[in-house]
Structures are given as structure tokens and as C-alpha cells.
KOLKE-855243 format. One record per residue (C-alpha): residue number from 0; x, y, z. Coordinates in nm, 3 decimals, padded with zeros to 5 digits. Each point is the difference from the previous one (the first is absolute). Layout:
<recs>
  num       c1       c2       c3
  NUM        X        Y        Z
...
</recs>
This chain:
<recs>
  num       c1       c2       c3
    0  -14.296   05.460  -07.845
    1  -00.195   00.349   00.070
    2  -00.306  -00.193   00.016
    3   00.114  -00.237   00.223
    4   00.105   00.300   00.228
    5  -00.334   00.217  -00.030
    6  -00.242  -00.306   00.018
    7  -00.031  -00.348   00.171
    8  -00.068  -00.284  -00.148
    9  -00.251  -00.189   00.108
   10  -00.367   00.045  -00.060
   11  -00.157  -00.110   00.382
   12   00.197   00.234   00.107
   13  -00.263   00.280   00.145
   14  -00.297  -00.075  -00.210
   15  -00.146  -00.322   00.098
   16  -00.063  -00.136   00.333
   17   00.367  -00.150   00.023
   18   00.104   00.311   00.191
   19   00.333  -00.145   00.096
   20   00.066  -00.328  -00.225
   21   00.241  -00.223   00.107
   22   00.269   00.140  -00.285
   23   00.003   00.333   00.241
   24   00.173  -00.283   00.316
   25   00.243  -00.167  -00.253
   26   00.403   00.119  -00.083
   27  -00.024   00.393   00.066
   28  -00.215   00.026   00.310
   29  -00.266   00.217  -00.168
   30   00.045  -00.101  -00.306
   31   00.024   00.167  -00.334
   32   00.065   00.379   00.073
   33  -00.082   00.246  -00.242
   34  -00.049   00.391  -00.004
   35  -00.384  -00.060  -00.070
   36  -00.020  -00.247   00.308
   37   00.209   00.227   00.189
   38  -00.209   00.307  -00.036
   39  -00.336  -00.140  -00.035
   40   00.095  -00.129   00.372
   41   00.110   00.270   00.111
   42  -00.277   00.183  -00.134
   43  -00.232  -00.202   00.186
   44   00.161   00.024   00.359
   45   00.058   00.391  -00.077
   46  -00.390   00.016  -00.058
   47  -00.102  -00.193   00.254
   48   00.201   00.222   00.262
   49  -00.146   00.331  -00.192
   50  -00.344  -00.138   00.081
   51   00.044  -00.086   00.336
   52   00.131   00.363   00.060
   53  -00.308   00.151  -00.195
   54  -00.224  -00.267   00.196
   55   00.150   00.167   00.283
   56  -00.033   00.350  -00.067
   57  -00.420  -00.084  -00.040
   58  -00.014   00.217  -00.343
   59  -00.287   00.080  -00.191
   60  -00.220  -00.324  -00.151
   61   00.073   00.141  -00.370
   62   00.356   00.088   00.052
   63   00.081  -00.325   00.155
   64  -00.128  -00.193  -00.286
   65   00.149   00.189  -00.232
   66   00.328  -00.032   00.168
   67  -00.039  -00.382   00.087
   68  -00.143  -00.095  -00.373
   69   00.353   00.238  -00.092
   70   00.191  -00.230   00.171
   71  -00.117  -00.285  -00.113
   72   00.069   00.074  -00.343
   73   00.366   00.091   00.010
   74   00.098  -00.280   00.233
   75  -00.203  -00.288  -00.261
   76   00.138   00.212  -00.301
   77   00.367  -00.230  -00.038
   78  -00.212  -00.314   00.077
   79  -00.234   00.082  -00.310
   80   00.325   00.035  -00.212
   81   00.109  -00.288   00.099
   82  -00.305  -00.171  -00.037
   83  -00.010   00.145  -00.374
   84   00.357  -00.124  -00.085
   85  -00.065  -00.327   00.162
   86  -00.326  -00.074  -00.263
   87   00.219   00.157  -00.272
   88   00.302  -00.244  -00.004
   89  -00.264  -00.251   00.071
   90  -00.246   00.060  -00.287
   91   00.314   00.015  -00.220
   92   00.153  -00.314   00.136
   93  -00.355  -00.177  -00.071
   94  -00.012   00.166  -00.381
   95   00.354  -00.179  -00.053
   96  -00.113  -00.299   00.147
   97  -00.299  -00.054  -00.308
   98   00.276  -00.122  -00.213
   99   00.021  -00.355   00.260
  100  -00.192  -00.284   00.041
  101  -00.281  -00.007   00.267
  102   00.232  -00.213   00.206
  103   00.309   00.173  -00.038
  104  -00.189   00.331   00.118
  105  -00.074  -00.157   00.353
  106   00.334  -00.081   00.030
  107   00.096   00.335  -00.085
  108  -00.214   00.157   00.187
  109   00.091  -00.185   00.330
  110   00.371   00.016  -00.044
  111  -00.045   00.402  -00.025
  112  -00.209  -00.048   00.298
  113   00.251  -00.170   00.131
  114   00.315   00.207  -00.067
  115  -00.186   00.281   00.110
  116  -00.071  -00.135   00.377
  117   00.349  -00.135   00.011
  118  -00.149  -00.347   00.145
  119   00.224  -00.220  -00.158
  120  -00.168  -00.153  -00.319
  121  -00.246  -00.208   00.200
  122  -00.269   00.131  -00.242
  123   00.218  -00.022  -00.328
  124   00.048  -00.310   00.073
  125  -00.312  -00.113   00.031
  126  -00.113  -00.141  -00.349
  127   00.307  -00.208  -00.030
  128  -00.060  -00.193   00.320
  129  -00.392  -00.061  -00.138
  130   00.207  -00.121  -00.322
  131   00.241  -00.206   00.233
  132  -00.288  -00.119   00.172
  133  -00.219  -00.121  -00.363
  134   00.305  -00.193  -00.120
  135   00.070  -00.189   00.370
  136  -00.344  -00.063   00.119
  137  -00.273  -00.176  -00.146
  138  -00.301   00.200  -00.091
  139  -00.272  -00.126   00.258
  140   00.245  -00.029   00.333
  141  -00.066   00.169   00.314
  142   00.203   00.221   00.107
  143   00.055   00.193   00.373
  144   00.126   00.376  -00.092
  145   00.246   00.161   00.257
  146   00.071   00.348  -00.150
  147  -00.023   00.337   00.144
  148  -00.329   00.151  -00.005
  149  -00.033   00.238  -00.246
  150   00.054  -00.289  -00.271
  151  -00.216  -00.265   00.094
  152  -00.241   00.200  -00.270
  153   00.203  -00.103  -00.283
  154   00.074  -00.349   00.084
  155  -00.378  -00.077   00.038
  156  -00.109   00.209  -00.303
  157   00.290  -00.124  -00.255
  158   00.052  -00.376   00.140
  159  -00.365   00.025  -00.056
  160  -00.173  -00.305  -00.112
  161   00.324  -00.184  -00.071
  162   00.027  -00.047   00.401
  163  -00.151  -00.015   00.302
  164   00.142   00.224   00.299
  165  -00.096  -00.178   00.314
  166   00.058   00.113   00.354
  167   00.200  -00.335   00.055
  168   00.172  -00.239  -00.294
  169   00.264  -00.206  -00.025
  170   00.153   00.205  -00.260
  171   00.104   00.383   00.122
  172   00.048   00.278  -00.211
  173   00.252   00.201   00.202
  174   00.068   00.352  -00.197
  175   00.142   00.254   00.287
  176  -00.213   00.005   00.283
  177   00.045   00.208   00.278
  178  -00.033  -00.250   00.311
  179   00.137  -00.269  -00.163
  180   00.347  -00.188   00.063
  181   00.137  -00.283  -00.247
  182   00.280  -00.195   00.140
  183   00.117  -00.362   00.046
  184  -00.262  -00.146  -00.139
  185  -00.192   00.172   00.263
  186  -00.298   00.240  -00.060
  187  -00.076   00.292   00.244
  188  -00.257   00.272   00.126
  189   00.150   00.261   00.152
  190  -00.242   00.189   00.248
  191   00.144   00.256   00.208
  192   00.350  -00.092   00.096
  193  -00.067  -00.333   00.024
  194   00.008  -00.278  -00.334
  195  -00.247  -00.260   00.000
  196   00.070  -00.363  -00.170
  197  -00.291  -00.053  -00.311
  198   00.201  -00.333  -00.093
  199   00.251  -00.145  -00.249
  200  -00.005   00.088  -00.306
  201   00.252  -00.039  -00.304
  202   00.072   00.205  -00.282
  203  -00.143  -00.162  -00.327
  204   00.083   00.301  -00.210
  205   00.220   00.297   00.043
  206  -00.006   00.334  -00.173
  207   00.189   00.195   00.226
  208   00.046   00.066   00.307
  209  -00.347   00.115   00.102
  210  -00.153  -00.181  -00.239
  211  -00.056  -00.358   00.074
  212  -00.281  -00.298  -00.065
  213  -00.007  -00.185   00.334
  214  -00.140  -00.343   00.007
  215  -00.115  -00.175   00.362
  216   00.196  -00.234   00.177
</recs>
């Protein structure tokens, strides 16, 4: 519980180019608040105020530097520590992990992944709709993928060479997609406000409610 409260956790968070990832726009409106993120924040915007007032005051070359480089420190200092505890609980998740199969650890991993960006078990669920997939599909059949876009990767690298992924077949693979609408019998795009017919389909097999195989009409 104290860690919880002094760090966040989620490793993008201030380290990698995912400045703001989607987990910060999702339940709490900022996300996961901790007394690291909290100061480190506040840090920054107190720093960046103190060096517009020194850029101001037109000091000395040296003395600004030494100030600025000053202020950089403290305000990155939380952000370190959280970067630290972040690879900590991560190494030791991974040392835990040895003990599991090679496929059981991607699964693990991508249901901590997961669980950590609160986005719903899309990518947990992942390897059981390439299983559901295997034992409804025959190896060889081409298949349209409708998915969102950060997991067309692993459809095409673990259906890999069992299918073909096509940009049109009669048989869809329809795993969440954003800007996609099942219903009736009817497929849709949905651009903008407005839903555009792709054509009838019906549900061969069902895994859940996201999670269909769609064959063509």
C-alpha cells in the first residue's frame, strides 16, 4: 500500500516517448496519482517558472547554468525514483517468471501489461483467441483482420505461416477494433460520425463479445 502511494505504476510513464499514454485519459482523469508523480510535476512547473524569472533577470552565463542545470536535477529527481522502482518490480517479476514455460511468460507478461494500463484484457486475451482461432480455422485460410492497431503485430507474427492476413477475405477476424460495428448480420466502418455498410456478414464462431470469426455473406 505505501508503495502504491509514493510511486506509480506504470513504466511509460515519464521515461519513454509515451509522455501521456492513454492509461493517464482512462477512470481517474489523470490517472494513477502518486506522491512521486505529484512532486516530480510539480517540480517541473516550479522550475520552469524559476527559470523564466532568472531568464528574466539576464544573470551571469555561469550562474545561470548553474542554477538552470540545479533545477533540472531536483525537478527529474522523483521521476528517476520512479523510474528505479518501476525496473525493480519489473526485473523481479521477470526472475519469478523463469520458473514458466516460454508461452506462459508472454501471457504473463501481457496480462501485467495489461492490468497495469487498465485497458480491459484486450492484450491478455490475446493468445487464447490465436488458440480459438487454430482449433476453428483451417491452417492455410485467408483471413481479413479488423483489430485495433496496436495488435495487428501479433496477429501477423503468431498466425504466422498457419494463415494468410489479406486486406479482403471472406473470412474476418474481428478482435476489438476501434471503427468497427457488428450488428444484424451487418458489418460497419465507422468514420467520423457517420457508419458505413462493408456488407453481411454472419458469425461462424463466437468467443465473446468482441471476439468473433465473421464469414461473408
Amino acid at each position: 500500500m505505501l508503495l502504491k502511494l509514493l510511486f506509480t505504476d506504470l513504466p511509460e510513464l515519464f521515461y519513454t516517448i509515451n509522455l501521456t499514454p492513454p492509461i493517464l485519459l482512462q477512470g481517474i482523469k489523470f490517472g494513477p496519482l502518486s506522491i512521486t508523480l505529484i512532486t516530480g510535476v510539480f517540480l517541473l512547473l516550479a522550475g520552469l517558472i524559476v527559470f523564466l524569472f532568472f531568464h528574466f533577470k539576464k544573470l551571469g552565463e555561469k550562474k545561470f547554468r548553474a542554477i538552470l542545470f540545479g533545477l533540472i536535477t531536483l525537478a527529474w529527481l522523483p521521476l528517476y525514483l520512479n523510474f528505479t522502482y518501476n525496473n525493480l518490480y519489473d526485473l523481479s517479476e521477470n526472475l519469478k517468471a523463469l520458473k514458466f514455460s516460454d508461452s506462459s511468460k508472454r501471457v504473463l507478461r501481457l496480462c501485467n501489461m495489461d492490468n497495469r494500463q487498465n485497458v480491459g484484457g484486450v492484450y491478455c486475451r490475446l493468445f487464447s483467441f490465436f488458440t480459438f482461432i487454430k482449433n476453428n480455422l483451417p491452417a492455410g485460410t485467408e483471413v481479413e483482420l479488423l483489430t485495433s492497431p496496436g495488435l495487428d503485430g501479433y496477429f501477423n507474427y503468431y498466425l504466422y505461416p498457419n494463415y494468410n492476413i489479406v486486406k479482403q477475405a471472406d473470412y474476418i477476424l474481428f478482435y476489438y477494433p476501434n471503427s468497427y460495428i457488428y450488428k444484424d448480420n451487418i458489418l460497419y466502418h465507422r468514420q467520423g460520425d457517420k457508419d458505413f455498410v462493408m456488407g453481411k456478414y454472419k458469425i461462424l464462431f463466437a468467443k465473446s463479445n468482441g471476439e468473433f470469426i465473421l464469414k461473408k455473406q
